[in-house]
OpenMM code with the backbone's topology and positions (N, CA, C; nanometers):
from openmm import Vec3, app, unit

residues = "UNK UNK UNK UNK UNK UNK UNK UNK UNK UNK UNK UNK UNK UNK UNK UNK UNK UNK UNK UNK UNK UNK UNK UNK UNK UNK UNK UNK UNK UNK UNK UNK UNK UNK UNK UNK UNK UNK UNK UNK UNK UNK UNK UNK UNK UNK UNK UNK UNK UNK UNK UNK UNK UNK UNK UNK UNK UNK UNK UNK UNK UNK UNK UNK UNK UNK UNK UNK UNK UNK UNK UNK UNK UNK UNK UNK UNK UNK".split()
positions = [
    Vec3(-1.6916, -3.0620, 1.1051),
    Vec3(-1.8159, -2.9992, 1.1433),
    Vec3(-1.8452, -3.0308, 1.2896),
    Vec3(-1.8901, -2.9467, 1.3410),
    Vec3(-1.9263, -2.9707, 1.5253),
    Vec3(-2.0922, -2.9342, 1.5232),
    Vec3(-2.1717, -2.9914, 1.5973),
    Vec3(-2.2692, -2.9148, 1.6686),
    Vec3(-2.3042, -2.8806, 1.7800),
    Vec3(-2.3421, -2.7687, 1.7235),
    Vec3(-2.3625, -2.6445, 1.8360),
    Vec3(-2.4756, -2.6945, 1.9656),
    Vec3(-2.5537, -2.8014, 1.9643),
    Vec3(-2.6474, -2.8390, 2.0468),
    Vec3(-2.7249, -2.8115, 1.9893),
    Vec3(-2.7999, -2.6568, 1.9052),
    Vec3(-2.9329, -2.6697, 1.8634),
    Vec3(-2.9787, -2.7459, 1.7278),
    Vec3(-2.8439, -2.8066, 1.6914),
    Vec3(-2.9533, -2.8846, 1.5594),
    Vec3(-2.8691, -2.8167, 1.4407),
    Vec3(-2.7762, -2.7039, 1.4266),
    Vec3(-2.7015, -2.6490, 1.3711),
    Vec3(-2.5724, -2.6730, 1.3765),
    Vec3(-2.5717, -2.7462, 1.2215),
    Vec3(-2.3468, -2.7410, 1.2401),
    Vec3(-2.3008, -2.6744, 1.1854),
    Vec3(-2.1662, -2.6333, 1.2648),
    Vec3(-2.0785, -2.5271, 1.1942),
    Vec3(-1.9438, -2.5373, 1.1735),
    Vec3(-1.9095, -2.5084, 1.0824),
    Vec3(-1.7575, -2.5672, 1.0398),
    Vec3(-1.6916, -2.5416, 1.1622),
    Vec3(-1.5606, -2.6154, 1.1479),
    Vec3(-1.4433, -2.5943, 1.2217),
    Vec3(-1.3656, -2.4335, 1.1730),
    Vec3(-1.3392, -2.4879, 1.0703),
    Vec3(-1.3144, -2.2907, 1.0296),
    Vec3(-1.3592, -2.2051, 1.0070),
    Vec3(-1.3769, -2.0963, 1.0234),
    Vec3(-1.4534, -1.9592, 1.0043),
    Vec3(-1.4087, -1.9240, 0.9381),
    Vec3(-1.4649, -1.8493, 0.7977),
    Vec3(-1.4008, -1.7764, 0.6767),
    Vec3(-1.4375, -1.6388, 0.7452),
    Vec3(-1.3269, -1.5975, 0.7201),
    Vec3(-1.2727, -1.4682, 0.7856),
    Vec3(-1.3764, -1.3806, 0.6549),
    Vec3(-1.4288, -1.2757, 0.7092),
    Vec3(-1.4949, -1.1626, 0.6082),
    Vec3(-1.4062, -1.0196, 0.6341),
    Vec3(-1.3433, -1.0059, 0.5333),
    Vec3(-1.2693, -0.9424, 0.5649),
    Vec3(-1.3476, -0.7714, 0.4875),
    Vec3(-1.3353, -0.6668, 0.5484),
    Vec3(-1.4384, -0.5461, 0.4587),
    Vec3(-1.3578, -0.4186, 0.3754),
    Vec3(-1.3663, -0.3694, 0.3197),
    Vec3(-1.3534, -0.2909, 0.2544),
    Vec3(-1.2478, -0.2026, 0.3182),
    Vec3(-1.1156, -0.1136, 0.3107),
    Vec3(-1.0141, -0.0528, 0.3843),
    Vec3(-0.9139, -0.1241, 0.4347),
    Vec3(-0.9218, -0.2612, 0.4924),
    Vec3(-0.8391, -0.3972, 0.5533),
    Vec3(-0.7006, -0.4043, 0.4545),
    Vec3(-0.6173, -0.4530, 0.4988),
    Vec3(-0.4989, -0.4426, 0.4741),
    Vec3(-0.4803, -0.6213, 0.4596),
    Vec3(-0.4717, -0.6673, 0.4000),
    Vec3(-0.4239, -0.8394, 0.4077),
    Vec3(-0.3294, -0.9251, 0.3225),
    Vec3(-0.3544, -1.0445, 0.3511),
    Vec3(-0.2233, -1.1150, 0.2857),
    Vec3(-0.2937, -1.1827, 0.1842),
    Vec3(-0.2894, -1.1637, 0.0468),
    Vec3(-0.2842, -1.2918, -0.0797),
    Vec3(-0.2185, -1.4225, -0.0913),
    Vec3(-0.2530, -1.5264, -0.1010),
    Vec3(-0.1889, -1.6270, -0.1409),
    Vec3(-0.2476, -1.6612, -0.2434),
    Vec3(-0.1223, -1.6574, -0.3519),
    Vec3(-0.2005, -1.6989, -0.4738),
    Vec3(-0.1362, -1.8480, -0.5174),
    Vec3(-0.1943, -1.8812, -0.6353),
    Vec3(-0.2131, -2.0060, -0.6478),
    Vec3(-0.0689, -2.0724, -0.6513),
    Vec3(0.0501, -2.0103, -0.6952),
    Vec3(0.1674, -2.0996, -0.6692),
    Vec3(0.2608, -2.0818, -0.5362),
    Vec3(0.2038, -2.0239, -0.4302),
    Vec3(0.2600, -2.0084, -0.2902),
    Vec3(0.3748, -1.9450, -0.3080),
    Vec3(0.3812, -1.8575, -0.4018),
    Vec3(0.5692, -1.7766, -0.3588),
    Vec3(0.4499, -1.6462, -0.4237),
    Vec3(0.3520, -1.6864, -0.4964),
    Vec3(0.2814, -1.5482, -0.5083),
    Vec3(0.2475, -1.4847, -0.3491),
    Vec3(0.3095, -1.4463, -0.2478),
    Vec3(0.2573, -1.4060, -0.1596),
    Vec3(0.2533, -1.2463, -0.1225),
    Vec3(0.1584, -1.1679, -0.1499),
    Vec3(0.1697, -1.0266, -0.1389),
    Vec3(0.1003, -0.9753, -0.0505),
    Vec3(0.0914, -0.8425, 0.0673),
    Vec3(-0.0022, -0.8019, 0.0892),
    Vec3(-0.1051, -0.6661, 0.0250),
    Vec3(-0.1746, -0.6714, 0.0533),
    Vec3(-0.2855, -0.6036, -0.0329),
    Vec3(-0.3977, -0.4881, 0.0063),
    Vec3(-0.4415, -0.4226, -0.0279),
    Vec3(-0.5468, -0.3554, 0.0537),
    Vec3(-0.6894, -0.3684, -0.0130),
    Vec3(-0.7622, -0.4008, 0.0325),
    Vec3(-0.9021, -0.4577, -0.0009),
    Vec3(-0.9811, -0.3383, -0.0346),
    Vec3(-1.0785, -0.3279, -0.1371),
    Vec3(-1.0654, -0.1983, -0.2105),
    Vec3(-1.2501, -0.2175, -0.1832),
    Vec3(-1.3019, -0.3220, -0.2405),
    Vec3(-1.4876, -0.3645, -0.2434),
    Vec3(-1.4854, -0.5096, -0.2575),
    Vec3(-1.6238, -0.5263, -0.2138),
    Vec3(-1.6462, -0.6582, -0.2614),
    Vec3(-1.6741, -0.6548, -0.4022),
    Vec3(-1.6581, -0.7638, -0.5208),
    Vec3(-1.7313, -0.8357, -0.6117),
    Vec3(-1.8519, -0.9368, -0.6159),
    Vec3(-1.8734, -0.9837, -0.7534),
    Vec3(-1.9511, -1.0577, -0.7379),
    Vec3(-1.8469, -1.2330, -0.7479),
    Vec3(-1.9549, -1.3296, -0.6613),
    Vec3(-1.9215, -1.4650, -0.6562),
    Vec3(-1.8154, -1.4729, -0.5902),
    Vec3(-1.8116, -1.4075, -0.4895),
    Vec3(-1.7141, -1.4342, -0.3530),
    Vec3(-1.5486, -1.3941, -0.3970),
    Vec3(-1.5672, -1.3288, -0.4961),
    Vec3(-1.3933, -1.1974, -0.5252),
    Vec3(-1.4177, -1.1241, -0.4245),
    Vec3(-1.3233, -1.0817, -0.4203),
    Vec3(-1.2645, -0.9038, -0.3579),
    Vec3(-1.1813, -0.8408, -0.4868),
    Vec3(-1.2525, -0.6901, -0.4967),
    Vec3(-1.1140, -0.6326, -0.5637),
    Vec3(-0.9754, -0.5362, -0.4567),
    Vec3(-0.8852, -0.5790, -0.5043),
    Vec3(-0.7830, -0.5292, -0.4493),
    Vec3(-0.6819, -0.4479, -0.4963),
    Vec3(-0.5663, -0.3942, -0.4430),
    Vec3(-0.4873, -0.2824, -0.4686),
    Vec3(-0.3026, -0.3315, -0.4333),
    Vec3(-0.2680, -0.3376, -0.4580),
    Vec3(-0.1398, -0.3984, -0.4480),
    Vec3(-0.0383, -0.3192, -0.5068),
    Vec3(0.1038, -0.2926, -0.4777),
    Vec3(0.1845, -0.2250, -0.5914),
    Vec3(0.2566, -0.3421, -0.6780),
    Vec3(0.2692, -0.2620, -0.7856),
    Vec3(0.2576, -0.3671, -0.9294),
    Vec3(0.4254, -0.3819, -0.9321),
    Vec3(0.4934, -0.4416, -1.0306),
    Vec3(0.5880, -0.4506, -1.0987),
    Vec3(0.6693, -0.3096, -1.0971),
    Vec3(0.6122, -0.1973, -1.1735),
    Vec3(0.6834, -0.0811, -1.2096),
    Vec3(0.6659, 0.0034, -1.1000),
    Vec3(0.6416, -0.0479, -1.0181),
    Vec3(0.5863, 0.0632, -0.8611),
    Vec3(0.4571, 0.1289, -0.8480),
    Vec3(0.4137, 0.1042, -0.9335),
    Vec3(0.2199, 0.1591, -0.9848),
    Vec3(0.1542, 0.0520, -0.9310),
    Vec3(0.0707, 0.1056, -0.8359),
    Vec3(-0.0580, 0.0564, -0.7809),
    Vec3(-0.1491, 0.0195, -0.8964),
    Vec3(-0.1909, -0.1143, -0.8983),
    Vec3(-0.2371, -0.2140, -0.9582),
    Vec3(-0.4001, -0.2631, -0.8934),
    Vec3(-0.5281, -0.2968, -0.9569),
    Vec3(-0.5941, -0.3359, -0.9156),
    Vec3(-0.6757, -0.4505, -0.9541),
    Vec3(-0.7058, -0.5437, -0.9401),
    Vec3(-0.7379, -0.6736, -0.9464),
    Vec3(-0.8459, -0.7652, -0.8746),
    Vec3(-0.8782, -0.8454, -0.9051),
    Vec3(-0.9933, -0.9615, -0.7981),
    Vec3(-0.9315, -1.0440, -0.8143),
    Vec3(-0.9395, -1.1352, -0.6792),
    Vec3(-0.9186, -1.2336, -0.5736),
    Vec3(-1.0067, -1.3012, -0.5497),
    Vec3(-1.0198, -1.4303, -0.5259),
    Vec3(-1.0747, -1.5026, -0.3991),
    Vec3(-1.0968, -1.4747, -0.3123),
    Vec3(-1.1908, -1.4953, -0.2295),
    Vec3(-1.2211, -1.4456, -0.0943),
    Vec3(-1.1078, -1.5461, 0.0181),
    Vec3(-1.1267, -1.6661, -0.0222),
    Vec3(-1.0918, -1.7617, 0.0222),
    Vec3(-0.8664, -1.7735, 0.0223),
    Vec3(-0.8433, -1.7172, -0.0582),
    Vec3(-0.7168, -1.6613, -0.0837),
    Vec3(-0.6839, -1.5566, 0.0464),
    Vec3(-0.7398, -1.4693, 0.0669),
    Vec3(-0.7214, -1.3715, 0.1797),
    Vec3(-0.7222, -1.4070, 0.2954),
    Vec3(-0.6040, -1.3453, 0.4228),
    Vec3(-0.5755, -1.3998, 0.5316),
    Vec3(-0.5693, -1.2690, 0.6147),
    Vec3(-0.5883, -1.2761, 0.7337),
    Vec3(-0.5346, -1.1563, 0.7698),
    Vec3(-0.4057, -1.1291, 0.7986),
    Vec3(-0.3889, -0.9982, 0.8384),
    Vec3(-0.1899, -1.0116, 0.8906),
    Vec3(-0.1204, -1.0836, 0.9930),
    Vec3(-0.0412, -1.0935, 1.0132),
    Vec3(0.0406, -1.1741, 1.1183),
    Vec3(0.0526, -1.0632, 1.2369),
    Vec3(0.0137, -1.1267, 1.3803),
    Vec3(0.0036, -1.0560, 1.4127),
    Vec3(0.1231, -0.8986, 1.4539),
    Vec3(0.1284, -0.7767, 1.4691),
    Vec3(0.2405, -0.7025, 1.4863),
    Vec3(0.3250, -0.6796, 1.3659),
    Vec3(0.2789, -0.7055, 1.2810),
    Vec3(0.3714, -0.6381, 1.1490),
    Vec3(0.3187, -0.4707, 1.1617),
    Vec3(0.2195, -0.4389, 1.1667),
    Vec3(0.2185, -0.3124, 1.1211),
    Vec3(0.1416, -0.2204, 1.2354),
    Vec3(0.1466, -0.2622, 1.3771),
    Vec3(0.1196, -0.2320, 1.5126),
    Vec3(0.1958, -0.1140, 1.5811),
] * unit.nanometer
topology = app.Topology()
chain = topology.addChain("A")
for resn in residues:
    res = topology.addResidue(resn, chain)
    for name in ("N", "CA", "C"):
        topology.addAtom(name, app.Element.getBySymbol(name[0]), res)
């Protein structure tokens, strides 16, 4: 935590808010789950639902963590 001078602290990290159309990266809970995704709405209690292609090649939709979501690296899709 740092402060800002007025009496307000603010984390060291910024949770990225990522909105609705965004394109991003999942990390799910065993780290080889790594997919990217397209962010579809928010939920409730800090999910996102998302869009991903599934197993059989069918677009799949699901909630996430907010906190799971990253953005892209930069120049993958530039």
């Amino acid at each position: 935590m740092t402060n800002r001078g007025d009496g307000v602290r603010q984390s060291k990290i910024t949770q990225w808010m990522p909105r609705a159309g965004v394109i991003a990266t999942y990390v799910g809970r065993s780290r080889q789950s790594v997919r990217n995704v397209k962010l579809i709405a928010e939920a409730a209690a800090g999910r996102m639902v998302v869009e991903a292609i599934g197993k059989a090649g069918v677009p799949v939709r699901f909630t996430v963590k907010r906190e799971n979501l990253h953005p892209l690296q930069p120049g993958l899709f530039d």
